[in-house]
C-alpha positions in Angstrom: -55.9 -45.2 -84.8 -55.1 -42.3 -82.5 -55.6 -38.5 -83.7 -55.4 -34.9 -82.3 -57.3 -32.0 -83.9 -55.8 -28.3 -84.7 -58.5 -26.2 -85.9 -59.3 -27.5 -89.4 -56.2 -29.6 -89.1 -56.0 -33.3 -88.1 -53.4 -35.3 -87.7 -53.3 -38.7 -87.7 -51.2 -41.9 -86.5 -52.9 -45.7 -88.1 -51.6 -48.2 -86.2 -49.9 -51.6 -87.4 -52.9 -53.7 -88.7 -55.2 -51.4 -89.4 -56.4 -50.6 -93.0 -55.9 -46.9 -94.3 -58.9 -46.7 -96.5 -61.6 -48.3 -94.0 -60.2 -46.4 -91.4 -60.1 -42.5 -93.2 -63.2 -43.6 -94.2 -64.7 -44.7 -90.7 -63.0 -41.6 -89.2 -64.3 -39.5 -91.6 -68.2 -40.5 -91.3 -67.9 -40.4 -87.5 -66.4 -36.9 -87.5 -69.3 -36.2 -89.8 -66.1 -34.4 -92.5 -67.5 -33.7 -95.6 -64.8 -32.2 -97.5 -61.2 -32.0 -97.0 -57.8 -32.8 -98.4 -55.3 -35.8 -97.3 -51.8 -36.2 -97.2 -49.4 -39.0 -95.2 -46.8 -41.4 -95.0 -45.9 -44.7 -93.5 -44.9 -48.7 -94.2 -47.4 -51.4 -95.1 -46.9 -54.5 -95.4 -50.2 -55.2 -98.2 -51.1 -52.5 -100.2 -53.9 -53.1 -103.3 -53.2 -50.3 -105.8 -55.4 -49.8 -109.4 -55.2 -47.8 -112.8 -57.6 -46.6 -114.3 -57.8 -47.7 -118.0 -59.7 -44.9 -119.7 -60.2 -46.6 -123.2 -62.0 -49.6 -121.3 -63.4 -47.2 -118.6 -62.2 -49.6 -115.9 -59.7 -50.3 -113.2 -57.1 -52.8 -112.9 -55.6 -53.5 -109.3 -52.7 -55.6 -108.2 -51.7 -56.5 -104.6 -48.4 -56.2 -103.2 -47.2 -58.0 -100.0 -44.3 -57.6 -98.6 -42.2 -54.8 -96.6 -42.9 -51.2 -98.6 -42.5 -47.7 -97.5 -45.7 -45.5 -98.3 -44.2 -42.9 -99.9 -46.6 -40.9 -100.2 -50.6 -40.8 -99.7 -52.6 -38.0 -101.3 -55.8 -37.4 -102.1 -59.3 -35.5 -101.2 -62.5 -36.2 -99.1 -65.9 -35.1 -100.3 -69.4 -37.1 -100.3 -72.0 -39.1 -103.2 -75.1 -40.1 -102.5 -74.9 -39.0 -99.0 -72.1 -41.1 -97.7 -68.2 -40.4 -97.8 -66.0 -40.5 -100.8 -62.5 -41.0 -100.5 -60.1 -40.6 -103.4 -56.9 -41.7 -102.5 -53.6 -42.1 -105.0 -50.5 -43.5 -103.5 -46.4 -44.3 -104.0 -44.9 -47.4 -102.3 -41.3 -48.5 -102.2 -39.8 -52.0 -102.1 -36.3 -53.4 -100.5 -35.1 -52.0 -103.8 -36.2 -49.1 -103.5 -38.3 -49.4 -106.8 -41.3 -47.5 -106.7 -44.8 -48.4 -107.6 -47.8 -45.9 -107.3 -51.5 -45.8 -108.3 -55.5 -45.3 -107.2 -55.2 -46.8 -103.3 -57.6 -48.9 -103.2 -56.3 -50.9 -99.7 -52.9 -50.7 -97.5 -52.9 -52.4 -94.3 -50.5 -51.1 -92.0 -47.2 -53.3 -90.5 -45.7 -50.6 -88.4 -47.2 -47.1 -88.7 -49.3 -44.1 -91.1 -48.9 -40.8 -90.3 -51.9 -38.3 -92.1 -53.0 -35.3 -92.2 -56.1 -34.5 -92.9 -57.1 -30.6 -94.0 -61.2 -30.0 -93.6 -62.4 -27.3 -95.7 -65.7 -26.2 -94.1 -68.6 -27.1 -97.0 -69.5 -29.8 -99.0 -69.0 -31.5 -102.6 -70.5 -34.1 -104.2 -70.0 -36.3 -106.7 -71.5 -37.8 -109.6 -71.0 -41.1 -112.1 -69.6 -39.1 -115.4 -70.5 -41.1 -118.5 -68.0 -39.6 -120.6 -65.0 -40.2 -118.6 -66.4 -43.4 -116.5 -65.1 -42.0 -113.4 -67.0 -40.2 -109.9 -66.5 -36.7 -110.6 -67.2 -33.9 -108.7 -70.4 -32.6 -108.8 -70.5 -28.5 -108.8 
């Protein structure tokens, strides 16, 4: 992983073999970012994306390996109980170009992830919401 910072703006190469969420994550905590916005693109070559399944109140994941295109990565940064809290969404894209997208739960990189990460000066936690079964953001 290899970055340069712009003012409140970061952006971000993840290098083949490296995993996106771990590494944000890592990145984040080191950089001591505590809110902030994420956007990116790339190829993976294992990605583990979920649903949420709001009835149940529980996720479902499946893994794809293979070649895919990361389409898209979006999502926001903020903190609970202390620590960092990423919440990532994502689109891949297979040899036929079919699209699959979900909660990104895990992609590790085959050739390269480019990101950029927004920081918004403050801080904002989160909380478990019974009603919805989900981290929400605590205000």
């Amino acid at each position: 992983m290899n970055f340069k910072r712009f003012g409140n703006k970061i952006v971000m190469r993840i290098d083949r073999g490296e995993e996106v969420v771990k590494t944000i994550s890592k990145f984040c905590e080191d950089q001591k970012i505590k809110l902030g916005s994420i956007t990116g693109l790339g190829a993976a070559g294992r990605v583990k994306m979920g649903l949420f399944d709001v009835e149940k109140k529980e996720y479902f994941s499946k893994e794809f390996v293979g070649d895919y295109e990361i389409t898209n990565i979006t999502g926001n940064i903020s903190t609970m109980n202390g620590e960092t809290y990423l919440h990532l969404h994502g689109t891949i894209a297979d040899h036929e170009l079919k699209a699959f997208g979900g909660h990104l739960n895990e992609a590790v990189i085959c050739a390269t992830c480019e990101l950029v990460i927004d920081v918004i000066d403050g801080m904002v936690d989160r909380e478990f919401n019974e009603e919805v079964g989900l981290n929400t953001y605590k205000f």
